[in-house]
C-alpha positions in Angstrom: 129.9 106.7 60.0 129.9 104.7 63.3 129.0 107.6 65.4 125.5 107.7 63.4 125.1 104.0 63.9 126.2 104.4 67.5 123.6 106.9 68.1 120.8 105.1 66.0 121.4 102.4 68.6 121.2 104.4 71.5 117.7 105.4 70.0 116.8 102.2 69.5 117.8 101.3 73.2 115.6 104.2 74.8 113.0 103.7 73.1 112.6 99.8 73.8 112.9 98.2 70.4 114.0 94.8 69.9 116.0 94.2 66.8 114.5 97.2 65.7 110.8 96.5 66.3 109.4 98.9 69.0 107.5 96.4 71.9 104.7 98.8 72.6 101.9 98.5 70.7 98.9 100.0 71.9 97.7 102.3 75.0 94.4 101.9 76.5 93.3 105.3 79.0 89.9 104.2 81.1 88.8 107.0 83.0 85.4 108.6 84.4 83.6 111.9 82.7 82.2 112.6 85.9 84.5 111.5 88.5 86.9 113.5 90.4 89.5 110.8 90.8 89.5 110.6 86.9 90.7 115.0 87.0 93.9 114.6 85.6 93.5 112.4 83.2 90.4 114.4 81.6 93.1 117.4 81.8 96.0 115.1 79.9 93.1 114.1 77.4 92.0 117.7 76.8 95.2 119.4 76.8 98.5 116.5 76.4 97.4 113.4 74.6 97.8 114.4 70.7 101.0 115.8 71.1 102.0 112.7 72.8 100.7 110.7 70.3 102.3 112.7 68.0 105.7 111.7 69.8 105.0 108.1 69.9 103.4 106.8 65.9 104.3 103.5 66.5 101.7 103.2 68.9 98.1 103.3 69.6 96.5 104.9 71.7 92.4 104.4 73.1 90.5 106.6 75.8 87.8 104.8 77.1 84.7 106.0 79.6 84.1 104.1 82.3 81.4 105.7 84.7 82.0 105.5 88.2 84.9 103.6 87.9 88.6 104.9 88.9 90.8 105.6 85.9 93.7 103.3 84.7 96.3 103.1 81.8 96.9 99.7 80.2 99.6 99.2 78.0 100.1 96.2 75.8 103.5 95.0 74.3 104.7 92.7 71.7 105.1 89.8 74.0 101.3 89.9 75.1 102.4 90.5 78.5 99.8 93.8 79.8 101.1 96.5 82.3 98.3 98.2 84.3 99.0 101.1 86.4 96.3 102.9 88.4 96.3 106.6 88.4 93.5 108.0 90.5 93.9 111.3 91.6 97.8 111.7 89.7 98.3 115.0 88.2 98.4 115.1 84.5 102.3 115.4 84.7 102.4 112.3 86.6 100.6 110.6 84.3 103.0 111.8 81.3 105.5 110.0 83.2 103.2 106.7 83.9 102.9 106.7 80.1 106.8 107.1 79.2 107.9 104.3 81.5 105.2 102.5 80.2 106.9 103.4 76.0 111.0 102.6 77.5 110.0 99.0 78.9 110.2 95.9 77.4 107.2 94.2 78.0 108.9 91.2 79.5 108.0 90.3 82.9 110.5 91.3 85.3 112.7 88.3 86.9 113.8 88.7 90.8 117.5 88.3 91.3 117.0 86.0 94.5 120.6 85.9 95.3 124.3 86.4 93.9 125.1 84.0 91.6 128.6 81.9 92.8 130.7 80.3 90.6 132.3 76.5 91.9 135.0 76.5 89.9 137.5 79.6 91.4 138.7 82.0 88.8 142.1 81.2 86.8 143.4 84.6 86.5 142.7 85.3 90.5 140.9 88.2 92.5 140.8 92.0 91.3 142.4 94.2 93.4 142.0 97.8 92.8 144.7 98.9 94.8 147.5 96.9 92.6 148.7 98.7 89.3 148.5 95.8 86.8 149.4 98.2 84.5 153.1 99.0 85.7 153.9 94.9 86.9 155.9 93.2 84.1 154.0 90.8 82.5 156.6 89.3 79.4 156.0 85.7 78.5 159.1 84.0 77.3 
């Protein structure tokens, strides 16, 4: 039925997959065992992390300690393009949230809209007007 396709799509969409391939593929936590800046990402790891991974199969994910070294999350897509995101001193919610933006993107690297693109050649049909109601004007081609 098309409402079970339409939502299968909508799944697909929100969880970044591309022609049904999902683009993250692995998850790489650094963080400290001593370190106070690394807190809340010990906490995550102890308490957050397998239910998480539990959530997201397709992907893998790695803790690694660093001593002395501020904790980051790197996340690699299908594109080969990293994301790194420090997150010294972030609360282990915070972090949650690092690592679901991190599962909804693409991967692709993100292209600055410099300016509105213009057209040269002017519209056939003319300007939209909100305040006309196209839908009551007569419009029958003899």
């Amino acid at each position: 039925n098309n409402f079970d396709k339409f939502k299968r799509i909508l799944f697909l969409f929100l969880e970044m997959a591309t022609r049904g391939v999902y683009q993250l593929q692995r998850i790489q936590i650094r963080y400290c065992d001593w370190g106070g800046s690394s807190q809340g990402v010990r906490d995550l790891i102890a308490n957050d992390i397998v239910s998480y991974a539990k959530k997201v199969p397709h992907c893998e994910i790695y803790t690694e300690v660093r001593r002395n070294r501020h904790p980051f999350i790197r996340a690699e897509y299908m594109s080969g393009q990293p994301k790194t995101i420090g997150v010294k001193n972030e609360k282990p919610e915070k972090i949650l949230k690092y690592l679901e933006e991190f599962r909804t993107r693409s991967g692709r690297k993100q292209k600055k809209i410099a300016r509105p693109v213009f057209s040269k050649l002017p519209s056939i049909q003319g300007i939209w007007d909100p305040e006309i109601a196209y839908h009551l004007i007569d419009t029958e081609v003899e």
